[in-house]
N, C-alpha and C positions, 0 to 999 in steps of 0.2 A: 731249697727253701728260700722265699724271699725274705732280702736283710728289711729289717724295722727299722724307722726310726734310732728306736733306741740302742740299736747296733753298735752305732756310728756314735753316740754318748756315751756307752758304754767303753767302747776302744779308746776313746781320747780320756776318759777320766781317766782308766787303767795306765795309761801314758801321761798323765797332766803333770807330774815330778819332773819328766826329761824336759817336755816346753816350757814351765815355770824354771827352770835351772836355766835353759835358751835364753829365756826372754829377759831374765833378772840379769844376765851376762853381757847381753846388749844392752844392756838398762847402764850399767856399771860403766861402759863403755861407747860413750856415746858419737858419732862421728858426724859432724856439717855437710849438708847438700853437695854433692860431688868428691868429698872425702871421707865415703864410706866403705876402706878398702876394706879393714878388720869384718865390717859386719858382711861384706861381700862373698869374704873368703870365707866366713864360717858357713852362710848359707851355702855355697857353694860344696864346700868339703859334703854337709847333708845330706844335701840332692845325689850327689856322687856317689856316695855311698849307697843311697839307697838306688841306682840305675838309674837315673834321668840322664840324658843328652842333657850338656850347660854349656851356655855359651854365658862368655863372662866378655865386660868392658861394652854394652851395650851403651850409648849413653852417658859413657862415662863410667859409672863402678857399677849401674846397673847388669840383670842377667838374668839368663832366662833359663829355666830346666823344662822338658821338653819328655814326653812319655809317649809313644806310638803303640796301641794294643790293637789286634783283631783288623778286618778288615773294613771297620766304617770308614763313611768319609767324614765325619763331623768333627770340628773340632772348637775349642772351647779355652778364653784365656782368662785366669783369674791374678788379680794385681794388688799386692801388697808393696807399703812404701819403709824405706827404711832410715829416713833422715831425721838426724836429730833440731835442734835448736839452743842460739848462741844468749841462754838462759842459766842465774847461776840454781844451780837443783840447794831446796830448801825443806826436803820432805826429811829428812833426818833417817832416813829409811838402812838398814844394812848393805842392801845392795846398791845407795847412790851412787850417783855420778862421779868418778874417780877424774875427772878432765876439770878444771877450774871453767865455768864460762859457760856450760855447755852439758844441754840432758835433753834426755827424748820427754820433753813439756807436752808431745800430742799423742804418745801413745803410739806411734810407728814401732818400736819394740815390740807391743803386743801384736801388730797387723803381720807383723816379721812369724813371729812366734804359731800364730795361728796357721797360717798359711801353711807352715814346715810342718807342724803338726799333719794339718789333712796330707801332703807330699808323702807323710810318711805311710800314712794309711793306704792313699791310692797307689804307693807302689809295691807296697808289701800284701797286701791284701782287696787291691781295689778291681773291681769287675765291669769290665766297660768296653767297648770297641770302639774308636778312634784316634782323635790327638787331643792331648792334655798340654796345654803352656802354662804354667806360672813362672808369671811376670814378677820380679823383683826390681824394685822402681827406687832410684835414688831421686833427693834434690825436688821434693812435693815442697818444700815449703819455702814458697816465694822463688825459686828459681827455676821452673818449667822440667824438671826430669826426664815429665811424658814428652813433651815438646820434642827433647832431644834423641833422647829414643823411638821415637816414629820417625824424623829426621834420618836418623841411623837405621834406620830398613826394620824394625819393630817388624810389622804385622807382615812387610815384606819376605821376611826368613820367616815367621809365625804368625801363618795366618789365623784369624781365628775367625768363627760366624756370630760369636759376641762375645764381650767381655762384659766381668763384672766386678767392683769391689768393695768394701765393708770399710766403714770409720768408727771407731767407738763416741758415745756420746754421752757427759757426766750430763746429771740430773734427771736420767732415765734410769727406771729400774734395771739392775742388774741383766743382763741375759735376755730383755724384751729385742724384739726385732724392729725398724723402725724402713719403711717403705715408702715411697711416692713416685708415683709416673707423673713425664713432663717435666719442667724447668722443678730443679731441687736446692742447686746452687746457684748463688746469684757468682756473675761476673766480676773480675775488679782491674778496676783500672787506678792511673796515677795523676798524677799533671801538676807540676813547679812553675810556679806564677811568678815573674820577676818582674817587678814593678820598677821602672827607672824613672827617677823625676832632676827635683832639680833643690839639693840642697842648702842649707842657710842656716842662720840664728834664728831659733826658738824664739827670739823676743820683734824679728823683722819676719814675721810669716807670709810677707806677702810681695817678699822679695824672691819666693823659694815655690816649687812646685811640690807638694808633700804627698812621696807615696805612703806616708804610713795612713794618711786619712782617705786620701783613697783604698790601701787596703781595707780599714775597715768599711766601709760602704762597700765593696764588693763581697766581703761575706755575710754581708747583710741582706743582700740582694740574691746570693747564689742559694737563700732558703729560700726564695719563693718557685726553684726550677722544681721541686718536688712538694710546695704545698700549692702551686700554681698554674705549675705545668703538665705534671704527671697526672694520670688518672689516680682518683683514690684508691681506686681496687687493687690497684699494682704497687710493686716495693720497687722506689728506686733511695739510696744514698748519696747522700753529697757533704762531704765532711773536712773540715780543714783541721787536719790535726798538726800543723804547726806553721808563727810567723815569726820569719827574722827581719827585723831592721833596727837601725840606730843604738847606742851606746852610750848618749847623755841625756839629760832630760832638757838641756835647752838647743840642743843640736837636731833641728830637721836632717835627716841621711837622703844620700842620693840615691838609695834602692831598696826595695821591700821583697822579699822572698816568701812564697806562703804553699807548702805542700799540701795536697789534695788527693783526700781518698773517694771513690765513684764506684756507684755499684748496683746493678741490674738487675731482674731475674726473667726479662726478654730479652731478646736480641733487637728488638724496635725502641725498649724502653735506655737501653746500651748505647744507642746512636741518637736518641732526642737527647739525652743526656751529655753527652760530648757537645753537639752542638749547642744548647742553652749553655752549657758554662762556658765554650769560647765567645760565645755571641755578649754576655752579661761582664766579661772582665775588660772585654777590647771597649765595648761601648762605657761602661763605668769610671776605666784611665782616663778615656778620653774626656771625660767630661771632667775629668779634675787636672786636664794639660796633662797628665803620665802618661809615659809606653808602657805598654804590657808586653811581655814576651811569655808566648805560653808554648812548654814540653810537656803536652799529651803524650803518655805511653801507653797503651795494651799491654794488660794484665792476663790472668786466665780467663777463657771465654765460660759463658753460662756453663751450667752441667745440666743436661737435657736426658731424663732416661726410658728408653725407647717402651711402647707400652706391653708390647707381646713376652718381652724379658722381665719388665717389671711383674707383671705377671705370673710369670715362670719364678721370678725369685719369689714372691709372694708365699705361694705354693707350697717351696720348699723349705719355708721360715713357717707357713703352717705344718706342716708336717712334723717336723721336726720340734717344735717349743707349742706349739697348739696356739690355737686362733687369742686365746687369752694373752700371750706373751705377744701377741703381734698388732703392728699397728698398722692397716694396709695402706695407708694415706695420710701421713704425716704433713707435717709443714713445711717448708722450705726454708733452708738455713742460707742467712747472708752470709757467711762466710764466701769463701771458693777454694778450688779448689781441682789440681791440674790432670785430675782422671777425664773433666771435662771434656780435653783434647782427643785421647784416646775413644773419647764417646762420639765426638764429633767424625772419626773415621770405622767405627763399628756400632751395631747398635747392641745396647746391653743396660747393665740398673748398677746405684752405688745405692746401699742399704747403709744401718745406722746402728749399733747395738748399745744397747744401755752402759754405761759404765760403773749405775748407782747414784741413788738417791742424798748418802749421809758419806758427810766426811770422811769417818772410818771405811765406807766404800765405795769411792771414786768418787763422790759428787762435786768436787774439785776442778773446776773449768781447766780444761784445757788452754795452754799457753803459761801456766800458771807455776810460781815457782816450788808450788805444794803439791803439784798436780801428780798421780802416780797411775798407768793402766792396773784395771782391776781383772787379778788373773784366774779370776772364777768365770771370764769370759773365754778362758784358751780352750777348755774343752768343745762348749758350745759353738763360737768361731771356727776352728777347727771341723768341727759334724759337721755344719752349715756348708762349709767347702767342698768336705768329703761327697754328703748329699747329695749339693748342686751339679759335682762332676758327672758321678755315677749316675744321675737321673739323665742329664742331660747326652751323657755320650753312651748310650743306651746302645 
């Protein structure tokens, strides 16, 4: 008899005690972008237990459990991240953060917890012919994890014909599904602007070259690249969140520092954007006698999700929660975010689940030191996985 929907809710609810124990444990236990050995080794011991192939130290503490059923050839990788953030946890909650400095602020515990949840379903009871990868991904926040792990032979050892993966999101309702084909995430990049002039006394301004006045004229200037330069239709960023110079108020300094966040949701609107802000800081110095020195970095590139998967996740997010809990085309969040990369060398969709509306249920923005994942999502998270494998490796 073919399994329902409800199958796959039904087994994870009957199971939601063991992942909510998971998830509150990683919760308690939080570990920084590439020192995620604790939470490594618990996902790991899991998978183990229940028969996956793991290859551990992907990446760094990343790993991968690996399932081969029947004789398809199709095969299928799903990516959860597992890093916390160097936040001090303010939720007051039982199971806080036992580390001074430091709590899962984005919900990576639940993404952890979900994922094992479905692992556990597809290998004790999952029915499907091919290969199953879940991707356990350290170092998502701010330090490229995927980067390094594609780097390190990812899809080379596991291949996969797309991947896909899930973020929670507060201000949505609980358990809705949130979808969009095409650019989803914008890109981000960085750039430290060092202004060198020529310092003096506050009271002989005109013995002195002042980069603080040229600093500000340049970020005065650097808002017309997106009220000016950009198309309206499109989201581009351009944001100076922090300047250093001088330390007295009648001392001109010899140098102005001013960090820069930039952020895309093309890949056209990513490279007019680099060029107008090098183009507006070199020519703005110059007209006030200062050098500029500008360190552009690249950040995470856009997240672009291919349409025939997004599609396919669609699908399986109706099926599973019904057309009313889904939003097949949502909006695009500036954040980013480093699944991107993994997109950029397979195609596949990153979806969005509600986290909750009210305080009491997750509506607590992410990054935040109140911020808690809402574990009324592990069950649903969990089917959603389970679903997607078993539809897909058919």
């Amino acid at each position: 008899m073919p399994k329902t929907p409800d199958h796959y809710l039904k087994y994870m609810r009957e199971h939601a005690a063991e992942f909510i124990t998971v998830r509150q444990t990683i919760h308690e236990n939080p570990e920084l972008g590439f020192e995620e050995h604790a939470t490594s080794a618990l996902v790991a011991e899991r998978l183990n237990r229940w028969g996956y192939k793991v290859e551990r130290n992907i990446g760094g503490t990343g790993l991968v459990g690996q399932i081969k059923r029947g004789n398809g050839t199709r095969s299928v990788g799903i990516r959860a991240d597992m890093d916390a953030l160097p936040i001090e946890e303010k939720t007051g909650l039982a199971y806080s953060s036992k580390r001074p400095g430091i709590m899962h602020a984005c919900g990576h515990d639940g993404h952890t917890a979900m994922l094992l949840g479905a692992a556990k379903y597809l290998a004790q009871e999952g029915d499907f012919s091919g290969t199953l990868n879940l991707i356990f991904q350290p170092a998502e926040e701010g330090m490229g994890g995927a980067v390094r792990m594609i780097d390190e032979g990812l899809f080379d050892k596991y291949p996969c014909d797309s991947i896909y993966a899930m973020h929670n999101m507060p201000g949505r309702r609980q358990g809705d599904l949130v979808f969009r084909e095409g650019s989803a995430m914008a890109s981000s990049d960085y750039a430290t602007v060092t202004l060198h002039g020529v310092g003096g006394h506050g009271a002989l301004p005109h013995f002195a070259k002042d980069p603080v006045v040229a600093a500000a004229s340049i970020i005065m200037a650097l808002q017309t690249i997106v009220s000016r330069n950009a198309d309206p239709q499109e989201m581009g960023i351009v944001t100076v969140g922090a300047i250093h110079g001088g330390k007295a108020n009648n001392v001109i300094p010899q140098t102005v520092t001013m960090e820069i966040s930039v952020r895309a949701l093309t890949r056209e609107m990513r490279v007019m954007l680099e060029q107008r802000l090098k183009a507006i800081v070199i020519a703005q110095a110059e007209s006030f006698g200062v050098r500029a020195e500008i360190d552009y970095r690249k950040g995470y590139a856009v997240l672009v999700n291919t349409p025939d998967e997004t599609e396919f996740a669609r699908g399986i997010g109706r099926a599973l929660v019904g057309d009313a809990h889904v939003e097949p085309q949502g909006p695009a969040v500036t954040g980013s975010e480093d699944f991107a990369f993994m997109l950029e060398k397979r195609p596949g969709s990153y979806l969005l689940i509600g986290n909750g509306r009210d305080k009491e249920h997750g509506a607590c923005m992410v990054h935040n030191p109140a911020y808690d994942f809402n574990d009324g999502n592990l069950p649903i998270g969990a089917a959603y996985w389970a679903l997607l494998a078993e539809t897909y490796l058919v």
